[in-house]
DSSP file (Angstrom, degrees, kcal/mol; ACC not computed):
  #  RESIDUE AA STRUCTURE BP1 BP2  ACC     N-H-->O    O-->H-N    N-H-->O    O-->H-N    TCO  KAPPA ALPHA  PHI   PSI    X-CA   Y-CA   Z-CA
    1    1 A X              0   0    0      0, 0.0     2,-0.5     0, 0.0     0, 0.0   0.000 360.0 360.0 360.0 124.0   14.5  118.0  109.7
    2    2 A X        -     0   0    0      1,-0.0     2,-0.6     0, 0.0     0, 0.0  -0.654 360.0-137.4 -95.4 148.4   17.7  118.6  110.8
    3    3 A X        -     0   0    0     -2,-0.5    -1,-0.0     1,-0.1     3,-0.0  -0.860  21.2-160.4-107.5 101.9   21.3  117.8  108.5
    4    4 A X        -     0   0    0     -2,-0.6     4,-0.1     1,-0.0    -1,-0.1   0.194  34.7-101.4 -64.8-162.9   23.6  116.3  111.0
    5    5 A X  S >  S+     0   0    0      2,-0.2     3,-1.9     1,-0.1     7,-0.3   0.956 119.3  57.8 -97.3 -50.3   27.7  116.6  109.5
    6    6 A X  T 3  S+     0   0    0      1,-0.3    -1,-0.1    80,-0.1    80,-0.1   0.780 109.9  43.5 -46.8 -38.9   27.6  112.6  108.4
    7    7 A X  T 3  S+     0   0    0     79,-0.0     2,-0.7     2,-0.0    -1,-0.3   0.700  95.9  76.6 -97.1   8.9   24.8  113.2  106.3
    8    8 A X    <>  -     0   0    0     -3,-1.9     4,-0.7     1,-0.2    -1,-0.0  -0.863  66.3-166.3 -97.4 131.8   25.8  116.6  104.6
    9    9 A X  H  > S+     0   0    0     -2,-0.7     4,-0.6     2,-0.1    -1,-0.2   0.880  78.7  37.3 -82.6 -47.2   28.4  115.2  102.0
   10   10 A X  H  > S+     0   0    0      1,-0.2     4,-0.9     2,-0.1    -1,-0.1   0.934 112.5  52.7 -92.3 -16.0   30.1  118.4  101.0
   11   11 A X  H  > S+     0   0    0      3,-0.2     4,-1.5     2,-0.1    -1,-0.2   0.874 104.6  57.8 -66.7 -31.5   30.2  120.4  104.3
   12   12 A X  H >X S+     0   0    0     -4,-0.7     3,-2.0    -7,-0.3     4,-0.5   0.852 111.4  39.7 -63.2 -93.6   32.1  117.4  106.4
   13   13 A X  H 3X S+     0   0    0     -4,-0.6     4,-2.7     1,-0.3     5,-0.5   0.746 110.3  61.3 -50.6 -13.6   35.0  117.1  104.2
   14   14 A X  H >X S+     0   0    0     -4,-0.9     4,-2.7     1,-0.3     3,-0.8   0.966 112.0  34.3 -68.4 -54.1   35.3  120.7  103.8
   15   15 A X  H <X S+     0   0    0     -3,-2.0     4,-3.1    -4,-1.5    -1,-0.3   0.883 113.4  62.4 -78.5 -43.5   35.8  121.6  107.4
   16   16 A X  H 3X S+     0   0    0     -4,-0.5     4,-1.8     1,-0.2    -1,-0.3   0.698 106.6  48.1 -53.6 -34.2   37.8  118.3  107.7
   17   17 A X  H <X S+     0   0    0     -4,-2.7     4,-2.2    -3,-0.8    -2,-0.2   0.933 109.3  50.1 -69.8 -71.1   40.2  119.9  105.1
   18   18 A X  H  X S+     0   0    0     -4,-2.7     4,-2.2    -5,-0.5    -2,-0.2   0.909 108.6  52.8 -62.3 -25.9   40.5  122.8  106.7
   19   19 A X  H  X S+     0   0    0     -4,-3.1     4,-0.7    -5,-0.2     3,-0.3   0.964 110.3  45.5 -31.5 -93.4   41.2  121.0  109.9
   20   20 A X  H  X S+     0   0    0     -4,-1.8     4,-1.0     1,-0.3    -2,-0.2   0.734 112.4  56.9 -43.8 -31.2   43.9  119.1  108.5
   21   21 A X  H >X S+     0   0    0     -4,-2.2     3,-3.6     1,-0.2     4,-0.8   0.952 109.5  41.8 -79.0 -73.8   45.1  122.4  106.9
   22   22 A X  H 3X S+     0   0    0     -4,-2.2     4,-1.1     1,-0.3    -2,-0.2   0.379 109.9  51.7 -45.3 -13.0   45.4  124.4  110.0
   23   23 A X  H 3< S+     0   0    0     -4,-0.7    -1,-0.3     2,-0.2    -2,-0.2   0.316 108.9  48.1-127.9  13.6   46.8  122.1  112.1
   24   24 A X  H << S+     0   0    0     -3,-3.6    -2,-0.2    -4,-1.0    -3,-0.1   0.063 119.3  51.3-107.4   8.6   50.0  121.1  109.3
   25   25 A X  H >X S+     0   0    0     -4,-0.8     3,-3.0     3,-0.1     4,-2.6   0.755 114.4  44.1 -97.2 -67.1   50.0  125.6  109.4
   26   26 A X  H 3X S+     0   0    0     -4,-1.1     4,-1.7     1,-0.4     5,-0.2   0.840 111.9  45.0 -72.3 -21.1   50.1  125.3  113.1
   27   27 A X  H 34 S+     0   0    0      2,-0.2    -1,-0.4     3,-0.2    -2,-0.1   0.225 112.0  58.3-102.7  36.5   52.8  122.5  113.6
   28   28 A X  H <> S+     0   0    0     -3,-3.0     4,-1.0     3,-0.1    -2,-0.2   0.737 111.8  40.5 -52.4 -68.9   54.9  124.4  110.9
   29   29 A X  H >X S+     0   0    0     -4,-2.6     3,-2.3     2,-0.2     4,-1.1   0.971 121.0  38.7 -46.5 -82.4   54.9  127.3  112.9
   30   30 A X  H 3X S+     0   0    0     -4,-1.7     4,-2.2     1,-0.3     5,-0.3   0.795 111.0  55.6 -42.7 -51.3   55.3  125.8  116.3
   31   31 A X  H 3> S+     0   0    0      1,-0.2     4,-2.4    -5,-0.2    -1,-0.3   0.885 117.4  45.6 -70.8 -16.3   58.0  122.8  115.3
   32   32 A X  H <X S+     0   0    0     -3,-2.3     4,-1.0    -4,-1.0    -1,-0.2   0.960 114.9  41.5 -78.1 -33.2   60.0  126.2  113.9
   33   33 A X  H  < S+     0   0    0     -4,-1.1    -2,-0.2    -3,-0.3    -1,-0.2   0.699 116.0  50.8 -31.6 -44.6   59.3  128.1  116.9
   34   34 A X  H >< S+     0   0    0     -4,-2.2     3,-1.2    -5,-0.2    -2,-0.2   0.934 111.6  49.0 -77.3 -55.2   60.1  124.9  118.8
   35   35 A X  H 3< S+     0   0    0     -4,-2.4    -2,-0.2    -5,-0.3    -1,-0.2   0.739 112.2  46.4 -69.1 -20.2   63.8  124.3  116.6
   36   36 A X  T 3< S+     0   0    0     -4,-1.0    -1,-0.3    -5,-0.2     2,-0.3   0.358  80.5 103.1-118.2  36.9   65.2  127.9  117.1
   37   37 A X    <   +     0   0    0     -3,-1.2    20,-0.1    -5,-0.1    83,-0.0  -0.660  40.1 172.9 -85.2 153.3   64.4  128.1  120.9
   38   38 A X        -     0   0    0     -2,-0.3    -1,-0.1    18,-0.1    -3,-0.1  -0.171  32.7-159.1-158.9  22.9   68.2  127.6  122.2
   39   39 A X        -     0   0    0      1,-0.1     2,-0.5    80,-0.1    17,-0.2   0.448  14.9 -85.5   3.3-166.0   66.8  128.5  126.3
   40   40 A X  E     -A   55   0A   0     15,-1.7    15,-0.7    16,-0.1     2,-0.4  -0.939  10.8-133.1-149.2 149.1   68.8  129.5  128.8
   41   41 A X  E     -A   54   0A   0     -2,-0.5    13,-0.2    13,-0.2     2,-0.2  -0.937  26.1-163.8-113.3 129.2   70.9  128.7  131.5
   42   42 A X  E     -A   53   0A   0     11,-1.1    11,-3.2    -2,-0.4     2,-0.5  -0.764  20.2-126.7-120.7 132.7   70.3  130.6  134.9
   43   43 A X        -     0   0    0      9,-0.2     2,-0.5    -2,-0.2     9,-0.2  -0.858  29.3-158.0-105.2 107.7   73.0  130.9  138.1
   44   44 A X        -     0   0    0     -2,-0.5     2,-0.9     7,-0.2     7,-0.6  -0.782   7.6-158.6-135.5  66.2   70.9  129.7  141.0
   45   45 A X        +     0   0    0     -2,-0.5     2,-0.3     5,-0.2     5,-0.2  -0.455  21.5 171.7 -68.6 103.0   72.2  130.9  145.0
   46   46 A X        -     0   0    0     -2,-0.9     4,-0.1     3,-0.2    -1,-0.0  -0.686  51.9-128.7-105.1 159.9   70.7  128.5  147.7
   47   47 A X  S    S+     0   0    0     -2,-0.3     3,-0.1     1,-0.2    -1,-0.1   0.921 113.4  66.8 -71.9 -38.4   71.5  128.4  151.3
   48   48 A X  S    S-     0   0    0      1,-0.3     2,-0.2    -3,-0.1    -1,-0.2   0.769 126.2 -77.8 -41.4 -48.6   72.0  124.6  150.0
   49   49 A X        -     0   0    0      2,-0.0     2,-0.3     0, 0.0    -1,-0.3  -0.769  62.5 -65.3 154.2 170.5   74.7  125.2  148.0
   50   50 A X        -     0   0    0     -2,-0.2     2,-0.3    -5,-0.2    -5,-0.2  -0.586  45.9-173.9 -93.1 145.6   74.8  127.0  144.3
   51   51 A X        -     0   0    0     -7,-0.6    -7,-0.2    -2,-0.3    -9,-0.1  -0.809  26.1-143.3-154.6  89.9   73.3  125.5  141.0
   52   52 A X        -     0   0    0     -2,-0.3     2,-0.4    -9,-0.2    -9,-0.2  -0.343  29.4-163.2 -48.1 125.5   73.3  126.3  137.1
   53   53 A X  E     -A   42   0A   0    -11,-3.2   -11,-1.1     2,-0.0   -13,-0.0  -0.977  12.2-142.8-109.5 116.2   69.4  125.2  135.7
   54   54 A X  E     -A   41   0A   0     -2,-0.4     2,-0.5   -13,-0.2   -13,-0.2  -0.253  14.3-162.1 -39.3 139.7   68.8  124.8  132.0
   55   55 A X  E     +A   40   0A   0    -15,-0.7   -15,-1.7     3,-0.0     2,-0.1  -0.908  20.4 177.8-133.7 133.4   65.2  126.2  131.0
   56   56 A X        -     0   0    0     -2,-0.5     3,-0.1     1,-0.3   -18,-0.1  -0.085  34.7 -25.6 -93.6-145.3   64.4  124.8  127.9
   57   57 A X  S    S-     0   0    0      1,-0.1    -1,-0.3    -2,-0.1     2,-0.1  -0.274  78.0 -99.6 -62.4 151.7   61.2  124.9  125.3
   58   58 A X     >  -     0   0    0      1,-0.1     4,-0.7    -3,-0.1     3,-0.4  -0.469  13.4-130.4 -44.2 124.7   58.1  125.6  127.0
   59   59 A X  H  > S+     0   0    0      1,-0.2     4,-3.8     2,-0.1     3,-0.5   0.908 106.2  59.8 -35.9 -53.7   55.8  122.9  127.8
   60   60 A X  H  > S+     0   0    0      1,-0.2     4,-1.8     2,-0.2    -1,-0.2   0.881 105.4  49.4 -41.1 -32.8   52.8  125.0  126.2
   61   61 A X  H  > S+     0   0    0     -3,-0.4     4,-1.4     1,-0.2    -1,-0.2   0.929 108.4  48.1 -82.8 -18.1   54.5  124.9  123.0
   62   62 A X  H  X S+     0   0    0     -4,-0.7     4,-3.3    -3,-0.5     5,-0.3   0.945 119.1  44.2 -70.7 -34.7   55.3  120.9  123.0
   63   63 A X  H >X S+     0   0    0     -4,-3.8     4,-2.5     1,-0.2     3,-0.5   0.961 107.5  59.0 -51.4 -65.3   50.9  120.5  124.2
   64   64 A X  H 3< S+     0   0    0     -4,-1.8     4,-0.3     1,-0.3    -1,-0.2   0.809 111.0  39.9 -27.0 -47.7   50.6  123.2  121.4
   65   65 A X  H 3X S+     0   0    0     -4,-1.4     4,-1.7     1,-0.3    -1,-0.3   0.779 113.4  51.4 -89.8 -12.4   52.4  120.1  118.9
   66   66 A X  H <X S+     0   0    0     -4,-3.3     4,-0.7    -3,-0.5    -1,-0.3   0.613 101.2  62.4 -97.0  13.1   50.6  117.3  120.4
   67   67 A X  H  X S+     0   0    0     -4,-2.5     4,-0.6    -5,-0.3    -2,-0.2   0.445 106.7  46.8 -79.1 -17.1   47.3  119.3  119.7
   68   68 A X  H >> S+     0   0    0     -5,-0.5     4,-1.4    -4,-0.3     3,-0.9   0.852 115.0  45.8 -91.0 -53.6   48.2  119.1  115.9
   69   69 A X  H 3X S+     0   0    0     -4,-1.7     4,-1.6     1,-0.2    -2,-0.2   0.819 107.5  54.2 -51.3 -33.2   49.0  115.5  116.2
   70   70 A X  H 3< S+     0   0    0     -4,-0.7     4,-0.3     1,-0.2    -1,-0.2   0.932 114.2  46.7 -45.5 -47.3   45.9  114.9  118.1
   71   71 A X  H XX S+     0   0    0     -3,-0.9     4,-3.5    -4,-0.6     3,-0.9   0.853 102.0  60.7 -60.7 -34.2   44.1  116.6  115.1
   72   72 A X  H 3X S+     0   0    0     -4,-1.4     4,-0.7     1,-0.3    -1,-0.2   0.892 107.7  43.9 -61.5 -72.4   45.7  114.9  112.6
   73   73 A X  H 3< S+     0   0    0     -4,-1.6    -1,-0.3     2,-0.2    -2,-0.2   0.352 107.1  59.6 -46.6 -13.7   44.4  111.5  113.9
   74   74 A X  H X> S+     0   0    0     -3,-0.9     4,-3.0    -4,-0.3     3,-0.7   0.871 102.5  49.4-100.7 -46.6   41.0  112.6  114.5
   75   75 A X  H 3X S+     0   0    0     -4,-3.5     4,-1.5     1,-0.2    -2,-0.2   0.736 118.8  41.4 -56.1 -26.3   40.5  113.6  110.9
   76   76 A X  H 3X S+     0   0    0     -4,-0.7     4,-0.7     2,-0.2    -1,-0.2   0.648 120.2  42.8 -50.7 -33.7   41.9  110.0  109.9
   77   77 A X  H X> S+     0   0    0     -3,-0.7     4,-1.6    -4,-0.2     3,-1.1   0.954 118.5  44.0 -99.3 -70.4   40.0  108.4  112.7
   78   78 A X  H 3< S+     0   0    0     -4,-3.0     5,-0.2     1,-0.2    -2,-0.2   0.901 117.3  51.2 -50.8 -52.1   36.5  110.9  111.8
   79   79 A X  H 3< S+     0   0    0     -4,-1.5    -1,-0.2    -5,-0.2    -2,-0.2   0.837 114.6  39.3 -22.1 -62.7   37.2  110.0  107.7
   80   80 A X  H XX S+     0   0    0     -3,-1.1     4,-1.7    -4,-0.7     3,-1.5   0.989 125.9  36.9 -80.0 -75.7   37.4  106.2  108.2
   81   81 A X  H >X S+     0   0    0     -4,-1.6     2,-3.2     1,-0.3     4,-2.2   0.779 112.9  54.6 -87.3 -96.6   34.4  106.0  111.0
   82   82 A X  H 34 S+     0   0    0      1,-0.3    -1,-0.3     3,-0.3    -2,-0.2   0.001 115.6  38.8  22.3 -11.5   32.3  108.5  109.5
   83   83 A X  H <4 S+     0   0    0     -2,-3.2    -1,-0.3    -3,-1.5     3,-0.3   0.563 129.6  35.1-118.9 -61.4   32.3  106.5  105.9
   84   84 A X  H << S+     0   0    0     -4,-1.7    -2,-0.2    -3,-1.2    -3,-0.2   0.713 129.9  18.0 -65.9 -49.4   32.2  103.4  107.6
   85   85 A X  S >X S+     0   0    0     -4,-2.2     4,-1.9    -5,-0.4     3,-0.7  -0.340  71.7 169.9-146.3  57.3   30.4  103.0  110.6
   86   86 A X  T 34 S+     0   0    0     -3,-0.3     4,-0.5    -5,-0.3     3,-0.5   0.880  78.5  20.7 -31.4 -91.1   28.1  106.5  109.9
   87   87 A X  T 34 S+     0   0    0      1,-0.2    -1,-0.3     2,-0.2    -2,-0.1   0.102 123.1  47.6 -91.9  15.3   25.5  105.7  113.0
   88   88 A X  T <4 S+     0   0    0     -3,-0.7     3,-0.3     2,-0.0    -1,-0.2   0.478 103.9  64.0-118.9  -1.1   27.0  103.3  115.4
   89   89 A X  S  < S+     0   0    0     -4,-1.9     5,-0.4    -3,-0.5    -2,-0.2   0.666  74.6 106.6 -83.9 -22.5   30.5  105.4  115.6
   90   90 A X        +     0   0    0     -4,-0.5     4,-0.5     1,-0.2     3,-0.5   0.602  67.6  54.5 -50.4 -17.2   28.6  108.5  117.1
   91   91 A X  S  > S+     0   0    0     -3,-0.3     4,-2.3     1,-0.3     5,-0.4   0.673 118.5  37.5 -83.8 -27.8   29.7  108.4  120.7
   92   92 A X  T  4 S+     0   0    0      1,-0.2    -1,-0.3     2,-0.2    -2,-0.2   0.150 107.9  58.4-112.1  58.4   33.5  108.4  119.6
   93   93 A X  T  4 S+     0   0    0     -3,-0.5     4,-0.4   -12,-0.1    -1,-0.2  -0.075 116.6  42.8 -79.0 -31.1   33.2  110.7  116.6
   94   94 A X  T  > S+     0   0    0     -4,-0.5     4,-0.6    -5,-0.4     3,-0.2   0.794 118.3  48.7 -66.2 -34.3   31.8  113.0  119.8
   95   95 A X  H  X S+     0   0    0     -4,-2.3     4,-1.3     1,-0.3    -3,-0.1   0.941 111.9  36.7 -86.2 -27.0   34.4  111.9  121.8
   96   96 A X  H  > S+     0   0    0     -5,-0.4     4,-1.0     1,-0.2    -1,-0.3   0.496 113.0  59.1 -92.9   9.6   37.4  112.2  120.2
   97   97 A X  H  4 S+     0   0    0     -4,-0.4    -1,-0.2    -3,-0.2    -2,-0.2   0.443 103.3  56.0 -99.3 -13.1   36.4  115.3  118.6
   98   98 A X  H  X S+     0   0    0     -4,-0.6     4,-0.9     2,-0.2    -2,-0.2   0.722 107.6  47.4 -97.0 -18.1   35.9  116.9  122.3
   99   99 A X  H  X S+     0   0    0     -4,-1.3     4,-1.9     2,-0.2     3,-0.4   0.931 103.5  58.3 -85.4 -44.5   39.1  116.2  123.3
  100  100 A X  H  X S+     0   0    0     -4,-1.0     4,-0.7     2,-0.2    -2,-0.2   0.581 116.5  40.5 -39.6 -20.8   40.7  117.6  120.1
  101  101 A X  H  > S+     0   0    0      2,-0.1     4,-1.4     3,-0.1    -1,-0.2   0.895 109.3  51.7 -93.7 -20.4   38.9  120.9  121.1
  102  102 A X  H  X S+     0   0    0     -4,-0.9     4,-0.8    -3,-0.4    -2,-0.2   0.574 115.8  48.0 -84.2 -25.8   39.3  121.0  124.6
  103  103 A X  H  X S+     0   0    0     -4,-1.9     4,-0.8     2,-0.2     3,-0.3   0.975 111.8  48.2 -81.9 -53.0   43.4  120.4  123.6
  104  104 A X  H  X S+     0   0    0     -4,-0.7     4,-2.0     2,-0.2     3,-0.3   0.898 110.1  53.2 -40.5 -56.2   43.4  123.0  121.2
  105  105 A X  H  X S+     0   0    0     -4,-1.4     4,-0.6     1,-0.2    -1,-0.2   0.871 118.2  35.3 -51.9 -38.2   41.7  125.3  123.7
  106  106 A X  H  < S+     0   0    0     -4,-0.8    -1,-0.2    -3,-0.3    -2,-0.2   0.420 113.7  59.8-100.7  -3.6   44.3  124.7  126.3
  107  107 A X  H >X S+     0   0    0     -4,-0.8     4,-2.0    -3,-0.3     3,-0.6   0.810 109.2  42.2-100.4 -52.4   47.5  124.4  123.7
  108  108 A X  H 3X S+     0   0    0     -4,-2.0     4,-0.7     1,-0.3    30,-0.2   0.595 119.7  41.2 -98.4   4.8   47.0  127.9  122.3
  109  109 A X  H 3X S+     0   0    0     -4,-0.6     4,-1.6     2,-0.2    -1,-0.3   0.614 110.1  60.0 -68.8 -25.7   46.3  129.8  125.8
  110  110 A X  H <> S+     0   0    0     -3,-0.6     4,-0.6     1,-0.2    -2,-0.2   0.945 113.8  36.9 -41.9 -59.6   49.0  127.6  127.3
  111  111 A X  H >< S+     0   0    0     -4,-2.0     3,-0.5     1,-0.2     4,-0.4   0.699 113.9  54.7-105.0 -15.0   51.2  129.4  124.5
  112  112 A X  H >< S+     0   0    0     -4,-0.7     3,-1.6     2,-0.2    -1,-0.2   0.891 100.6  61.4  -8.2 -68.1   49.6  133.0  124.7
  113  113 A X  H 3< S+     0   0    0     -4,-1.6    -2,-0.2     1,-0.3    -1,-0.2   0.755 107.3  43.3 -39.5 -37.6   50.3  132.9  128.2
  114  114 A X  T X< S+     0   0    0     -4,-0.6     3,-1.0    -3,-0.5     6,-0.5   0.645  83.2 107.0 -87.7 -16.1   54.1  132.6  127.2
  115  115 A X  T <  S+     0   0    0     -3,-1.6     6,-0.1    -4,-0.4     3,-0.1  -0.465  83.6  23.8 -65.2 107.0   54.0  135.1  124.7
  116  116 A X  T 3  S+     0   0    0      1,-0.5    -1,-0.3    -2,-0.5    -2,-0.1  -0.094 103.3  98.9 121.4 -42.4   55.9  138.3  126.4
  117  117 A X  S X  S-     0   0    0     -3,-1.0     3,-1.5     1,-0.1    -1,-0.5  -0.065  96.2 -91.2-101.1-155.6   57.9  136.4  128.8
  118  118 A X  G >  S+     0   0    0      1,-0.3     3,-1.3     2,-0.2    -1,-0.1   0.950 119.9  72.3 -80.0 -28.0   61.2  135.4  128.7
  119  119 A X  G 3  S+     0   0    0      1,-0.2    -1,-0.3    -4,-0.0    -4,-0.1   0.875 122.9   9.1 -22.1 -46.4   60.1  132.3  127.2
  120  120 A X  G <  S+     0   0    0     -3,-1.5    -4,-0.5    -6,-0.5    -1,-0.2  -0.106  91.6 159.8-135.6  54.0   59.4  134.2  124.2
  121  121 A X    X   -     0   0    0     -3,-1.3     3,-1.3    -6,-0.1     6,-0.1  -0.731  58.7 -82.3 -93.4 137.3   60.9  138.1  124.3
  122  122 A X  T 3  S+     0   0    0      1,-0.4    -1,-0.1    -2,-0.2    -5,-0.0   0.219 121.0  65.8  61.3 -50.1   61.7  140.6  121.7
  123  123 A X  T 3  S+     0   0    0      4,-0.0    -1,-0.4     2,-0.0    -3,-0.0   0.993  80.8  97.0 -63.3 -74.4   65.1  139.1  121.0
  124  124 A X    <   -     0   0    0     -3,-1.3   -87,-0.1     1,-0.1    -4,-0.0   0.331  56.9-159.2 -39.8 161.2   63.8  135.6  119.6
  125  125 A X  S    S+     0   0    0    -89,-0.2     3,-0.3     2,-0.1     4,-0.3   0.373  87.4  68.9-127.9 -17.9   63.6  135.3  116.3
  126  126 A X  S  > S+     0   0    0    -90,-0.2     4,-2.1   -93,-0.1     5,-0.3   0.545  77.7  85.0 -83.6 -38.6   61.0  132.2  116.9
  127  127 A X  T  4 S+     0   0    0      1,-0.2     4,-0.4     2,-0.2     5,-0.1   0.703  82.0  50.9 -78.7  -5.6   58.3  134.5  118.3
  128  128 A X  T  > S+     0   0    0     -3,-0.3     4,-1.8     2,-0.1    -1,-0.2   0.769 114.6  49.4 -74.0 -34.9   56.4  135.7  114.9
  129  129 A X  H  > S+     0   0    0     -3,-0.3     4,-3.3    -4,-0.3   -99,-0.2   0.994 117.1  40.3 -70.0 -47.6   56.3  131.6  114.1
  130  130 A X  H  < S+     0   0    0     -4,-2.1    -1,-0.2     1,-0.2    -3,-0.1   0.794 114.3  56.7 -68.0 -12.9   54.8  131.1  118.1
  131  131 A X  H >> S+     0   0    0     -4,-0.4     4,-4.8    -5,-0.3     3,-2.5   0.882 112.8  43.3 -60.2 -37.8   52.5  134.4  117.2
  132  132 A X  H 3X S+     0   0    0     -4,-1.8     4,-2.2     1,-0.3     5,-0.3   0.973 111.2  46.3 -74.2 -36.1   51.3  132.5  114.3
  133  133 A X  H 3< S+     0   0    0     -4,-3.3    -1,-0.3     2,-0.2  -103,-0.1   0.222 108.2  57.1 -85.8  25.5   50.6  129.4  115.6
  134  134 A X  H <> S+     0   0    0     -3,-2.5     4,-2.2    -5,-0.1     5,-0.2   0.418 111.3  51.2-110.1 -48.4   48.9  130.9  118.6
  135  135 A X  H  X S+     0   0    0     -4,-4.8     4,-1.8     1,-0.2     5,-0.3   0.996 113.7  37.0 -51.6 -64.9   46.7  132.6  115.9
  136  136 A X  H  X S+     0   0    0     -4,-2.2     4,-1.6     2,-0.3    -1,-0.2   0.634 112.4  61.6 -91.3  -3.2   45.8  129.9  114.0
  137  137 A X  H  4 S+     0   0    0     -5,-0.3    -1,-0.2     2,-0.2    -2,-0.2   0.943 108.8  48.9 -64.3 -69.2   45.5  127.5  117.4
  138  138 A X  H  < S+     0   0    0     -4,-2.2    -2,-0.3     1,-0.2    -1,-0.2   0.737 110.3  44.6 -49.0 -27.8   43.0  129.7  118.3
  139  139 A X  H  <        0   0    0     -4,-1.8    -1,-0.2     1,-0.2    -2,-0.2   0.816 360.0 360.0 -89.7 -33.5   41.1  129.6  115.0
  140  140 A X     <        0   0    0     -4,-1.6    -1,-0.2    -5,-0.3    -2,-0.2   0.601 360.0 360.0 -59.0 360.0   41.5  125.5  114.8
């Protein structure tokens, strides 16, 4: 007989915890990462005429903070339906729990992917918080 996660009592919250733990570790990191990014403004020569661009924060890093928030809700949402409504909640305790991995999967390669470039280079002072919340994206 197999022990889905609804009916094992101490193994759900326990991972749920650590959920919820990892993903207030990971929007630490990131919203500090996010607050001392100060981008850069780039001098732009067209045949069109000439043009200063702001680049600000990375998109990856903002997915990266709605991937916590995502989490955040899904452990409120799994808590509440998962106590409640145990066996008729199972296609959305599947669903919203596949999109919270599939965001997580795509926020912290998103922000790998920036790690090294100018987005995030040697000079920032922000790129040990976006190492760490790349780490622990990747472990969520």
């Amino acid at each position: 007989m197999a022990v889905t996660m609804a009916e094992n009592k101490i193994l759900h919250p326990a991972l749920r915890a650590l959920q919820l733990i990892f993903a207030i570790i990971v929007m630490g990191t990131d919203g500090y990462a996010i607050h001392m990014y100060h981008g850069y403004t780039s001098y732009i020569h067209t045949t069109a005429g000439d043009l200063y661009v702001h680049f600000g924060v990375p998109n990856a890093w903002s997915f990266l903070m709605f991937s916590t928030a995502w989490t955040i809700l899904v452990v409120i949402f799994q808590f509440i339906a998962g106590n409640a409504f145990a066996d008729r909640a199972l296609i959305g305790y599947i669903t919203v729990e596949v999109v919270a991995l599939h965001s997580w999967f795509a926020g912290w390669i998103a922000v790998a992917a920036n790690i090294g470039t100018t987005a995030c280079s040697e000079g920032y002072f922000s790129c040990g918080a976006l190492k760490a919340a790349t780490v622990f994206g990747a472990v969520e």
